[in-house]
KOLNU-177052 format. One line per 10 residues: number of its first residue (from 1); their letters; for each residue x, y, z of N, C-alpha, C. Coordinates in steps of 0.2 Angstrom, whole numbers, plus 5000, padded with zeros to 4 digits. Example, Ala and Ser with C-alpha at 12.3 -4.5 7.8 and 13.67 -1.06 7.14 Angstrom:
BEGIN
1 = AS = 5066:4972:5039:5062:4978:5039:5066:4984:5039 ~ 5064:4989:5035:5068:4995:5036:5064:5000:5039
end
This chain:
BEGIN
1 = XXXXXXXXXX = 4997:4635:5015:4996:4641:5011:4997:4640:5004 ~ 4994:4643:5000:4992:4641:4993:4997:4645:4989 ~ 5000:4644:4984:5005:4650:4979:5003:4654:4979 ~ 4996:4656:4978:4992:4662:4978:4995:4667:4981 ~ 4992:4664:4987:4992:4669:4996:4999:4672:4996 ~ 5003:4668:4994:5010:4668:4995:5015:4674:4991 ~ 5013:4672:4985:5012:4678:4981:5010:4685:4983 ~ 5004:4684:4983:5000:4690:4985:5004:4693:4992 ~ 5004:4690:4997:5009:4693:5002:5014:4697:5001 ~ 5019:4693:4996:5026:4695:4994:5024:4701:4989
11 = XXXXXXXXXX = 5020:4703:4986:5018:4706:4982:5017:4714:4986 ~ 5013:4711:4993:5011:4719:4999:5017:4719:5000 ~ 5020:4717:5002:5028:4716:5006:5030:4722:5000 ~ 5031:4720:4995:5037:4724:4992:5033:4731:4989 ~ 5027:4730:4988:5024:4738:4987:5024:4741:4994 ~ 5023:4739:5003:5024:4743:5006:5029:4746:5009 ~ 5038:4743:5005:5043:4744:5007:5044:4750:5002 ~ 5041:4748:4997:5043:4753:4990:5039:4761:4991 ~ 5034:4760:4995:5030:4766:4998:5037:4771:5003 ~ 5038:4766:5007:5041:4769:5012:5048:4771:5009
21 = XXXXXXXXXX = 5051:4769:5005:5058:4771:5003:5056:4777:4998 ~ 5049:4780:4997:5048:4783:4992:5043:4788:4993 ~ 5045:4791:5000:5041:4793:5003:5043:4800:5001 ~ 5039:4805:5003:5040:4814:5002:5044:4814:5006 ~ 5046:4813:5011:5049:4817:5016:5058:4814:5013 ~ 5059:4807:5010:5065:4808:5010:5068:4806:5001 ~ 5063:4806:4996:5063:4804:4990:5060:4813:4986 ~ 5058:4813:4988:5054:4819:4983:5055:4827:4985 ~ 5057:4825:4993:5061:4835:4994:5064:4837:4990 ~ 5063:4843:4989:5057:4847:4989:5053:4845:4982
31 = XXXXXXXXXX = 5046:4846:4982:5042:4847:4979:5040:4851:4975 ~ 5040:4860:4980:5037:4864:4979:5042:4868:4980 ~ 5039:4875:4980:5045:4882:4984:5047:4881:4991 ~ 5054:4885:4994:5053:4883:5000:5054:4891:5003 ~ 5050:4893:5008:5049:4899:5010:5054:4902:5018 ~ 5056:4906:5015:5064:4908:5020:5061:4915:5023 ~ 5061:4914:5030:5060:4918:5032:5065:4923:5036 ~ 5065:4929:5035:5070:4933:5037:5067:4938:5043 ~ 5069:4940:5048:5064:4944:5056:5068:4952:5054 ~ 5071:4955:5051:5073:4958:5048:5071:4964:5045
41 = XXXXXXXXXX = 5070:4968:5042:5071:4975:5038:5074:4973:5031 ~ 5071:4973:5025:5075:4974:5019:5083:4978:5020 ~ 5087:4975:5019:5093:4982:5015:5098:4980:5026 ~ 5096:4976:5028:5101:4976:5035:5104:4972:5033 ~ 5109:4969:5038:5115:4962:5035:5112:4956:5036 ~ 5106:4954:5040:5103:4950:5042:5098:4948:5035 ~ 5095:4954:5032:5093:4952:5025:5096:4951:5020 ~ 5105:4955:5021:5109:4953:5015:5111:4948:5012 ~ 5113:4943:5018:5115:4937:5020:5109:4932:5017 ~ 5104:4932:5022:5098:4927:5018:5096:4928:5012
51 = XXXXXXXXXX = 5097:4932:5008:5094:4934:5000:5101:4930:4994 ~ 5107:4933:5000:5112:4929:4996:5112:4921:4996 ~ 5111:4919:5001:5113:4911:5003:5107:4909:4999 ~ 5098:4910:4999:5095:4910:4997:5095:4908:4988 ~ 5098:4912:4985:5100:4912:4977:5101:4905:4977 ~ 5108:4905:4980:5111:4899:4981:5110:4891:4981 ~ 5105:4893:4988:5101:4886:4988:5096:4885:4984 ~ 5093:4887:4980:5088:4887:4976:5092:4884:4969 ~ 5099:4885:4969:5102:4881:4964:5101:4875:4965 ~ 5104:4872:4973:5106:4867:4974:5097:4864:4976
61 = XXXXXXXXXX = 5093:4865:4976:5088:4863:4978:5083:4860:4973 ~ 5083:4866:4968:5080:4862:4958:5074:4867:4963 ~ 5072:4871:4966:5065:4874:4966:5068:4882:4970 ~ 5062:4888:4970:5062:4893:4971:5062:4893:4980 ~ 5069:4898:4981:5069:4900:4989:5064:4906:4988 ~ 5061:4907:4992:5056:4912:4992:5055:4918:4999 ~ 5058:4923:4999:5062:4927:5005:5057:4930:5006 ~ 5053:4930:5012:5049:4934:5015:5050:4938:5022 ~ 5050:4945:5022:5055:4949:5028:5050:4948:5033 ~ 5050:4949:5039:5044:4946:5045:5049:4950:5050
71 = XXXXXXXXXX = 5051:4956:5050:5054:4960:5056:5050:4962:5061 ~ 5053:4963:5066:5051:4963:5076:5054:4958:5078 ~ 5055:4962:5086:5058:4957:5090:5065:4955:5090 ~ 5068:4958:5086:5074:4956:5086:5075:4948:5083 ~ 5070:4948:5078:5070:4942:5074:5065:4936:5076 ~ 5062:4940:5084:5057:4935:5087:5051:4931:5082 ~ 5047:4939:5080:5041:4937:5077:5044:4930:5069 ~ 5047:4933:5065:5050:4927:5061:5051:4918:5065 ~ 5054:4920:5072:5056:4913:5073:5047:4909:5078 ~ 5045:4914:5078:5037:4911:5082:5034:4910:5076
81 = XXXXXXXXXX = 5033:4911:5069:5032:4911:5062:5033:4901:5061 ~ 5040:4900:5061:5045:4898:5061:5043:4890:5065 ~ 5041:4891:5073:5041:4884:5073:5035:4883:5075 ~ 5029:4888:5074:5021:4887:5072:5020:4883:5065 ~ 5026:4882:5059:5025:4879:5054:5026:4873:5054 ~ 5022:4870:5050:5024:4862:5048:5030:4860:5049 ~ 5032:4856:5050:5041:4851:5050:5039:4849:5045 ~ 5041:4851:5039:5040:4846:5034:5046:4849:5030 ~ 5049:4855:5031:5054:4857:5026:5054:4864:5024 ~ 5049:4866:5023:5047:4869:5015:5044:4877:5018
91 = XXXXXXXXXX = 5047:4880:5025:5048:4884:5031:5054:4886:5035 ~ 5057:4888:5032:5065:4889:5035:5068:4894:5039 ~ 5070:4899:5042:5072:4905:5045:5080:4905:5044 ~ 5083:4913:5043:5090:4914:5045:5087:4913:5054 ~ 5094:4912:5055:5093:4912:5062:5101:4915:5066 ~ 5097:4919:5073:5103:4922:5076:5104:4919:5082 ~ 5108:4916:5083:5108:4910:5090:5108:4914:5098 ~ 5112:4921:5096:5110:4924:5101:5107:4929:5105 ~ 5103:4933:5099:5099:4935:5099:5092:4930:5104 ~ 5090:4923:5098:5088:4920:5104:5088:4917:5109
101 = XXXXXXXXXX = 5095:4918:5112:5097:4914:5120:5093:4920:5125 ~ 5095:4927:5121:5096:4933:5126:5088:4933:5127 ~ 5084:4933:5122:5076:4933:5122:5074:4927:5127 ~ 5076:4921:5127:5075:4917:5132:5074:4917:5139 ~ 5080:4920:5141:5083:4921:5147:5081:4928:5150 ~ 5079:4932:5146:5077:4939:5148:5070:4941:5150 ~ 5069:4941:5159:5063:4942:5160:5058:4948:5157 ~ 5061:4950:5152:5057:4958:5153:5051:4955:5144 ~ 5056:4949:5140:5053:4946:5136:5047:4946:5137 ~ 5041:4945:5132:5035:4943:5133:5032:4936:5128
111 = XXXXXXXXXX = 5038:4936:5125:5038:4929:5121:5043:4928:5118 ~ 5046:4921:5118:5052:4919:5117:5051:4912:5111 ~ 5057:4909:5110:5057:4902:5107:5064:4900:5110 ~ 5064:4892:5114:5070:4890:5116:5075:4887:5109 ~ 5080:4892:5109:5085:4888:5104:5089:4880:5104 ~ 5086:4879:5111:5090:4871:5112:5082:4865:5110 ~ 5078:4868:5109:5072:4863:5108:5068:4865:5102 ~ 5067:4871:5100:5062:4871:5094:5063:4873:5088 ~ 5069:4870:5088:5073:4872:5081:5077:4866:5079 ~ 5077:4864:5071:5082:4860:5070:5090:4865:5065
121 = XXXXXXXXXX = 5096:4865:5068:5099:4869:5063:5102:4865:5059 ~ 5106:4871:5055:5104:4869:5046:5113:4870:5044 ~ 5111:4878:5048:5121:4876:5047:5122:4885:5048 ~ 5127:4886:5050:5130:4894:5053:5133:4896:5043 ~ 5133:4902:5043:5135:4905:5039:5140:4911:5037 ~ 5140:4915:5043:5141:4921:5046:5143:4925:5051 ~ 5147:4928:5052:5149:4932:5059:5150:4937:5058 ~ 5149:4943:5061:5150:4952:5060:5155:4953:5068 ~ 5156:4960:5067:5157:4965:5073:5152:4968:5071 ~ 5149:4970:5078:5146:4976:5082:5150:4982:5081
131 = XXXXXXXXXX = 5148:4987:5081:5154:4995:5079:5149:5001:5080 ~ 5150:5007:5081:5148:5012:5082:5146:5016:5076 ~ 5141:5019:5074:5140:5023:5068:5136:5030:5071 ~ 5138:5037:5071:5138:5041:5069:5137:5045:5065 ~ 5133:5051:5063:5133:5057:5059:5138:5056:5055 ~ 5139:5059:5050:5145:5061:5046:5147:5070:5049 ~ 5140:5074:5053:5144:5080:5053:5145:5081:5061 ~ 5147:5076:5064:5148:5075:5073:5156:5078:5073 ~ 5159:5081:5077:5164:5084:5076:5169:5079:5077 ~ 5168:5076:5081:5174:5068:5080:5172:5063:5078
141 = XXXXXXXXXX = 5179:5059:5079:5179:5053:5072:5183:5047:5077 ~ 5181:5045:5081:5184:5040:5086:5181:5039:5091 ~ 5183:5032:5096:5179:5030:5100:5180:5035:5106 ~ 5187:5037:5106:5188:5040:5113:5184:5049:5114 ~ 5182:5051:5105:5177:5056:5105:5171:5055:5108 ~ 5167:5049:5107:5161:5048:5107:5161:5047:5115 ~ 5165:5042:5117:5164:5043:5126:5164:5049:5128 ~ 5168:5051:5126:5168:5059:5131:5161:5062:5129 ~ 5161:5064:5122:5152:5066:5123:5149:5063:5125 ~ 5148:5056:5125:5142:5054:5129:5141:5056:5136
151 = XXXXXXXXXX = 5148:5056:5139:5151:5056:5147:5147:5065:5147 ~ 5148:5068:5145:5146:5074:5143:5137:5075:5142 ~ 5135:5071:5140:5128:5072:5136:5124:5063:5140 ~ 5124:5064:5145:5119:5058:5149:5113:5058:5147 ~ 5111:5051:5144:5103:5049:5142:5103:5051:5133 ~ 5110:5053:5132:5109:5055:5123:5107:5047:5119 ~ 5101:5049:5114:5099:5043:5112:5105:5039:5106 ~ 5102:5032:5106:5107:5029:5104:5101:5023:5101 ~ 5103:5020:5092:5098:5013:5089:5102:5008:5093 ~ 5098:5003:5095:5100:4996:5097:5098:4992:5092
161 = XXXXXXXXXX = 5092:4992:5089:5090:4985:5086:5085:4983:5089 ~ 5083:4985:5097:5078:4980:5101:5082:4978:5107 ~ 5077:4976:5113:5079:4975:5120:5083:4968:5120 ~ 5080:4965:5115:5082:4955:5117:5088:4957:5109 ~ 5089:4957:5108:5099:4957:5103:5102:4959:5103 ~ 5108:4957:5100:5113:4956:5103:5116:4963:5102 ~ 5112:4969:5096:5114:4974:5095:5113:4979:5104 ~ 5108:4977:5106:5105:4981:5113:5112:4976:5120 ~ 5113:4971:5119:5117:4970:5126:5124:4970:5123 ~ 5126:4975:5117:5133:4977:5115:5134:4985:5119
171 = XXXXXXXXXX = 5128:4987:5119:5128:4994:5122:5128:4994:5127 ~ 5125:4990:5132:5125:4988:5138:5129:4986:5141 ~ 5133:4983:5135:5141:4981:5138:5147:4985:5138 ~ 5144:4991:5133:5149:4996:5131:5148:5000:5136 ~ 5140:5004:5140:5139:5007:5145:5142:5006:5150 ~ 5143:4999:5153:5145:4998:5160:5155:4996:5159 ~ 5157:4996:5154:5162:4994:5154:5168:5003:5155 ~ 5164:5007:5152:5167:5012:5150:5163:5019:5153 ~ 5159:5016:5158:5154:5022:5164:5154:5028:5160 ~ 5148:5025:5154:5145:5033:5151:5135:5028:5150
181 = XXXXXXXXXX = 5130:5032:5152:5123:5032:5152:5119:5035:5145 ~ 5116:5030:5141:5114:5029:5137:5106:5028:5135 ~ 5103:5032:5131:5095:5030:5131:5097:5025:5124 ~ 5093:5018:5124:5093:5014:5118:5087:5014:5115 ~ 5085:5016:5110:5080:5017:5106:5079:5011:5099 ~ 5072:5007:5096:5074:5003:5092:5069:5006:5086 ~ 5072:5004:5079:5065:5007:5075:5067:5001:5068 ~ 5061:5001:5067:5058:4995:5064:5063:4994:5059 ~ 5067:4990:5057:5069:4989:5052:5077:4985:5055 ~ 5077:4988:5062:5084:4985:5065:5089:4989:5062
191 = XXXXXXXXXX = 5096:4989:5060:5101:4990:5059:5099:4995:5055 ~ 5098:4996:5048:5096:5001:5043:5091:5004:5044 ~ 5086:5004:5050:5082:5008:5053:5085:5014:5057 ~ 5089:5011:5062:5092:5014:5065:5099:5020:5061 ~ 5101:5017:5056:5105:5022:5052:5102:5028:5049 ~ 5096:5026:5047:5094:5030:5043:5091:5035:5050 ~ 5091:5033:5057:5088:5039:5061:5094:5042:5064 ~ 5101:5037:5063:5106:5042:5064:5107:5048:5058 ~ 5105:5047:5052:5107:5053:5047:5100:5056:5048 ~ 5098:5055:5051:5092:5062:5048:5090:5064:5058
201 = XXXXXXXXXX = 5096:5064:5063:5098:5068:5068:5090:5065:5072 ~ 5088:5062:5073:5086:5058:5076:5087:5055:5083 ~ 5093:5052:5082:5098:5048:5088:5104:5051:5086 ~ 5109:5050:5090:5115:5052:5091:5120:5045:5089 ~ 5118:5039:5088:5122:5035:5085:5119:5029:5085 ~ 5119:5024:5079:5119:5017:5079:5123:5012:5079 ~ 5121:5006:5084:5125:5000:5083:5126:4998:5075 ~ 5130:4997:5073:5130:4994:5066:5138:4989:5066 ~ 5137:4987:5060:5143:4984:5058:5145:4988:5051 ~ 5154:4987:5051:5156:4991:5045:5151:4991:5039
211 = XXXXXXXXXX = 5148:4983:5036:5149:4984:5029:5142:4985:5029 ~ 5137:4985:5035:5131:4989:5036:5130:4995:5034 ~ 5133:5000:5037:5135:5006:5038:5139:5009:5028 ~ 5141:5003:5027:5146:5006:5018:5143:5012:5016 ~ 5137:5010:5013:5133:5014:5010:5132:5021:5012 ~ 5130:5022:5015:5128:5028:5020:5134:5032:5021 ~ 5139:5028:5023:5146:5030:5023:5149:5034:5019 ~ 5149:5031:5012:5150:5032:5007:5146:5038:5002 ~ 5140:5041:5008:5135:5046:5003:5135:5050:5008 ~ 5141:5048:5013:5143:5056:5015:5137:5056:5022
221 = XXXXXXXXXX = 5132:5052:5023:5127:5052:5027:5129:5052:5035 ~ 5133:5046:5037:5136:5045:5040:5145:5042:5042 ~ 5148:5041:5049:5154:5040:5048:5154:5032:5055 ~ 5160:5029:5053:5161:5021:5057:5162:5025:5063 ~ 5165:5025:5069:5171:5028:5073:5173:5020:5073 ~ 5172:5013:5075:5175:5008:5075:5172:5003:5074 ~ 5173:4996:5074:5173:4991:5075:5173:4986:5081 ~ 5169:4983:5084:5171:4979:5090:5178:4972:5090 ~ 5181:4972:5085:5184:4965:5082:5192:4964:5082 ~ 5192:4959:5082:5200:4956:5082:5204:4960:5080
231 = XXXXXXXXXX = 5203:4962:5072:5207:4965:5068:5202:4969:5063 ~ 5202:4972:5058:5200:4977:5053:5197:4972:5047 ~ 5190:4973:5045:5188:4970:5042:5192:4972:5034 ~ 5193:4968:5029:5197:4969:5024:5191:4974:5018 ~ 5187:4975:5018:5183:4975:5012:5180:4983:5016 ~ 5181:4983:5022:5182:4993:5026:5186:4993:5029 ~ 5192:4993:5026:5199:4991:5030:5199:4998:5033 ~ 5197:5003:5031:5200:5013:5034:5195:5013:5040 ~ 5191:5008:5044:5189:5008:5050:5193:5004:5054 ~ 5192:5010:5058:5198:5007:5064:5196:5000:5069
241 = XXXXXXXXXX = 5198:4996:5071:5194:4994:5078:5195:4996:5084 ~ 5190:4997:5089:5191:4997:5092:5198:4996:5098 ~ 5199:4990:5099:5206:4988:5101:5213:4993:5100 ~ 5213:4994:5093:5218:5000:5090:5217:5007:5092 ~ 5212:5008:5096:5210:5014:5098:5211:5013:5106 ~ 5213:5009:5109:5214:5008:5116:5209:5007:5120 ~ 5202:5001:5116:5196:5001:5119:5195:4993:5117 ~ 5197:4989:5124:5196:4983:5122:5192:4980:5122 ~ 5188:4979:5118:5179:4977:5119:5179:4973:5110 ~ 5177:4967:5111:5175:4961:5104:5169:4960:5106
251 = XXXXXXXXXX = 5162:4963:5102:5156:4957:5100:5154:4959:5094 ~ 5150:4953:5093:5147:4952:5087:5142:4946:5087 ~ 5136:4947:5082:5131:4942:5081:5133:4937:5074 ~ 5132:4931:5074:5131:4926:5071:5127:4923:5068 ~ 5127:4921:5060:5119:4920:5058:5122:4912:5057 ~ 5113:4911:5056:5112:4902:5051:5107:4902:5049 ~ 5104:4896:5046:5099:4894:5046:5095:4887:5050 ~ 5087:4887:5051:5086:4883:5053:5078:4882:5052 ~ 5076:4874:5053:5071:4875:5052:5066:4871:5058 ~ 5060:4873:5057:5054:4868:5065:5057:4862:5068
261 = XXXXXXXXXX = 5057:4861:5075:5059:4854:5077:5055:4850:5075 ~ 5056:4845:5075:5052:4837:5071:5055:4837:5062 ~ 5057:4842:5061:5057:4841:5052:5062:4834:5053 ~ 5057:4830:5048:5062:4825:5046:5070:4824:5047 ~ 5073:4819:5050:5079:4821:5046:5082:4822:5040 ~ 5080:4816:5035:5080:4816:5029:5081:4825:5025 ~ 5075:4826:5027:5074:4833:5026:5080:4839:5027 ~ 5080:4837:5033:5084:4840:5037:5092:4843:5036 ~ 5096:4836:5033:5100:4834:5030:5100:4838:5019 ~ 5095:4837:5016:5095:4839:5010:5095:4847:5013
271 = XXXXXXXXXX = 5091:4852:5015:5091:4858:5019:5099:4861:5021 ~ 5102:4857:5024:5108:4858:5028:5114:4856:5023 ~ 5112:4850:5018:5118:4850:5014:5117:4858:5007 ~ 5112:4860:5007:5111:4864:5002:5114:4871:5006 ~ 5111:4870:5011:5117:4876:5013:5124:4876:5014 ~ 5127:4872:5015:5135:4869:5013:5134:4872:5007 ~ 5132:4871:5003:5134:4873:4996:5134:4878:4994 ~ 5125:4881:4997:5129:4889:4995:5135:4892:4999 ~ 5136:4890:5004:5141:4896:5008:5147:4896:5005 ~ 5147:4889:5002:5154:4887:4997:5155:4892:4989
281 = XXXXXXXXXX = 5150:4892:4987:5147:4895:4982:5153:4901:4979 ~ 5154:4900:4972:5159:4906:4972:5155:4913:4971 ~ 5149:4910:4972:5145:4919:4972:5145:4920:4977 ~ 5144:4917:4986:5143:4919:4993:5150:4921:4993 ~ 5155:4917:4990:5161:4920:4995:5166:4927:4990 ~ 5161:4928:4986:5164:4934:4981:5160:4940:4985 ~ 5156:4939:4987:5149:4942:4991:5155:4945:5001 ~ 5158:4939:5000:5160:4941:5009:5166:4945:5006 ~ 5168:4942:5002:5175:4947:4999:5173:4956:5000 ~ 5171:4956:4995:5169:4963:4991:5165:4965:4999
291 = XXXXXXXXXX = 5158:4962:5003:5153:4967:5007:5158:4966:5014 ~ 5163:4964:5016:5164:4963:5021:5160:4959:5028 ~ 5156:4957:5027:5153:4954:5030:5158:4946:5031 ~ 5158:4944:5036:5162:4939:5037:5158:4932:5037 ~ 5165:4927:5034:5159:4922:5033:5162:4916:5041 ~ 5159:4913:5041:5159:4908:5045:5155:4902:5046 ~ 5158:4895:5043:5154:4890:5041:5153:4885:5050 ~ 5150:4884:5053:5147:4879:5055:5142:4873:5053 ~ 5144:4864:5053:5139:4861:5051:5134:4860:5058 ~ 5127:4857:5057:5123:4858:5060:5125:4854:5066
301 = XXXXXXXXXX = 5129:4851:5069:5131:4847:5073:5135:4854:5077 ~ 5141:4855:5074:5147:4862:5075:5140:4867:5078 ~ 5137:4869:5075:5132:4872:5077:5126:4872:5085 ~ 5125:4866:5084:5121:4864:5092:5125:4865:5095 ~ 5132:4865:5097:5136:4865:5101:5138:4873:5102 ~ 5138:4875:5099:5141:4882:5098:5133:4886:5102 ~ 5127:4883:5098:5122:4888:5101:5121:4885:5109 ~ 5124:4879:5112:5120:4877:5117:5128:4880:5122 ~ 5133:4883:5120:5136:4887:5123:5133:4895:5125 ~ 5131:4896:5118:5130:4904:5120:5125:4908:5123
311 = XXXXXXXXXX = 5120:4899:5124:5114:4900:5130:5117:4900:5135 ~ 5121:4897:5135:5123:4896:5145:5126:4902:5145 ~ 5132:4906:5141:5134:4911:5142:5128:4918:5143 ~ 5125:4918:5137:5119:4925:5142:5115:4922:5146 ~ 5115:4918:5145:5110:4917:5153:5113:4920:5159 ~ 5121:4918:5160:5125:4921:5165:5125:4929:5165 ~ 5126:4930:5158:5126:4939:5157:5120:4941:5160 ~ 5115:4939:5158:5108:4943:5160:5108:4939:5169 ~ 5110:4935:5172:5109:4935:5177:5112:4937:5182 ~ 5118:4941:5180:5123:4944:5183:5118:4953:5183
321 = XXXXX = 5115:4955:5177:5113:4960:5178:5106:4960:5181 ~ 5106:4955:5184:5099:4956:5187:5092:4956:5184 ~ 5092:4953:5176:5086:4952:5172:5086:4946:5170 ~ 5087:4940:5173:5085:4933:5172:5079:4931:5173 ~ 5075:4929:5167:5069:4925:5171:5068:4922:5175
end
C-alpha cells in the first residue's frame, strides 16, 4: 500500500472519529429551546413548580425553557404529548409518578403511558400533602366537622382533580377509611379549578394542598380544615394536620421531570444534571421556603426505583378495589 492510501485512510479514521465525538446529541445539546410541558392548569402546584424549576434550567442550559400547559387527564394528555416526541431532548414534561401508575392500572382509563418504559427520568423535585379545602363561610373549621356533614349530606359534591390522580384515590381513601359517601367532580384546571368551584358554592370541598389553597385563603374565599402529613408545613404553619386532629390518614403526590424513552443518554445526563441545579438553586429553595410546597430531590436512578415501587403499590390499591385492568 502506497503513503498515499495510507494517509488517506488515517486521514477518514480521524475525521470519522472526530464526527462521532461531535456529534448533536452529546457535543452540542442543546441547540435550540427546549419545550416543557406541563398537563396542568396555569396557577396549580404542578405549574408552580415547573415554571420555577424551569427559570432555572434555562440558566443552566445557555438556552430558553419554554413552558407549555397541556392540562387533562390528570396530566395524561401532556405525557401522551410527551412520548409521541422525538427522543432527541428538546421535549421534556413535569412528571407525577403516580398519577401515572394509577392511570395504568385503572381499567376504567381509556389511555395510558407505562411509567416503567416510556419515559426516561430526569430527576424528582417535590412532594406535597393532600388536605381538604372548603368555603370560608362553612360553619366549621376541622376535619372532624366536615365528616360529620358529610355523614349527614351523602353524595355532597367534592373537586378531585380527575378519576386516574392521585387527588381522586386520596378521597377514596378518605371515603372508605372514615365510612362517609362522596360524589368526585373534576374541572379543567385540576387543583385551581377545583377551588375556584369551591368559592363560588359549586362543590362543597376541594382536595388541595396548603400552599395551593394560600391564596384563596388569604382573600377570605376559602379555609384549609387540614393537611394529610407527618407534620405542619412551615410556610402554613396555622393549618393543622390531620393526625393532630385524631385522623390518621398521610398522602401526597410527587413531581419530576422526564423525557421520551430512547433520549440519548448523553442527553439525558445534561437534562438530569440541569435539574440538579436548579432544585439546588437559591431561588428554588427560597421558593419552597416562603410557598410551602415541599422539596424533595431524587437523582434519576433514586427515582426509577421510587416510581417502580409506587407502580406495584397502586396496582395493589386499584386491585384490591376491584378496578384493575
Amino acid at each position: 500500500m502506497t503513503k498515499f492510501f495510507k494517509n488517506l485512510i488515517i486521514a477518514g479514521f480521524v475525521i470519522t472519529l472526530a464526527s462521532i465525538q461531535m456529534s448533536p446529541a452529546s457535543a452540542a445539546f442543546p441547540e435550540k429551546p427546549v419545550k416543557l410541558l406541563i398537563g396542568f392548569g396555569a396557577g396549580g402546584g404542578t405549574d408552580t413548580i415547573g415554571r420555577k424549576i424551569a427559570i432555572e434550567m434555562e440558566k443552566a442550559l445557555g438556552k430558553p425553557v419554554v413552558v407549555i400547559n397541556k392540562p387533562g387527564g390528570g396530566g395524561l394528555v401532556s405525557w401522551k404529548n410527551l412520548v409521541a416526541a422525538k427522543p432527541d431532548g428538546y421535549t421534556i414534561a413535569i412528571f407525577l409518578p403516580l398519577n401515572a401508575s394509577i392511570q395504568k392500572h385503572l381499567k376504567t382509563s381509556k389511555a395510558w403511558i407505562d411509567p416503567l418504559k416510556d419515559i426516561e427520568f430526569l430527576g424528582m423535585v417535590n412532594a406535597d400533602s393532600w388536605g381538604i379545602a372548603v368555603s370560608a363561610k362553612q360553619s366549621y373549621s376541622d376535619i372532624a366537622g366536615f365528616v360529620k356533614w358529610a355523614k349527614a349530606n351523602p353524595g355532597a359534591k367534592v373537586s378531585d382533580g380527575g378519576p386516574a390522580t392521585a387527588y381522586h384515590w386520596a378521597w377514596e381513601s378518605f371515603q372508605e377509611r372514615y365510612g362517609i359517601s362522596l360524589k368526585t367532580v373534576t374541572y379543567k384546571g385540576g387543583t385551581s379549578g377545583g377551588l375556584r368551584a369551591v368559592a363560588g358554592g359549586e362543590v362543597i370541598a376541594a382536595g388541595s394542598g396548603a400552599p395551593e389553597a394560600n391564596s384563596m385563603s388569604r382573600a377570605g374565599l376559602v379555609k384549609m380544615l387540614g393537611i394529610a402529613a407527618s407534620e405542619r408545613n412551615s410556610a402554613v404553619n396555622t393549618v393543622p394536620t390531620f393526625k393532630e386532629q385524631g385522623f390518621d390518614f398521610v398522602f401526597g403526590p410527587s413531581r419530576g421531570f422526564a423525557a421520551p424513552a430512547g433520549t440519548p443518554k448523553a442527553v439525558v445526563k445534561i437534562l438530569a444534571d440541569a435539574v440538579k441545579k436548579a432544585y439546588n438553586s437559591a431561588s428554588y429553595q427560597t421558593h419552597l421556603k416562603k410557598s410551602g410546597q415541599g422539596g424533595w430531590y431524587l437523582s434519576p436512578a433514586e427515582g426509577k426505583k421510587y416510581i417502580k415501587g409506587t407502580d406495584a403499590k397502586f396496582r395493589d390499591l386499584i386491585k384490591k378495589a376491584g378496578m384493575l385492568r
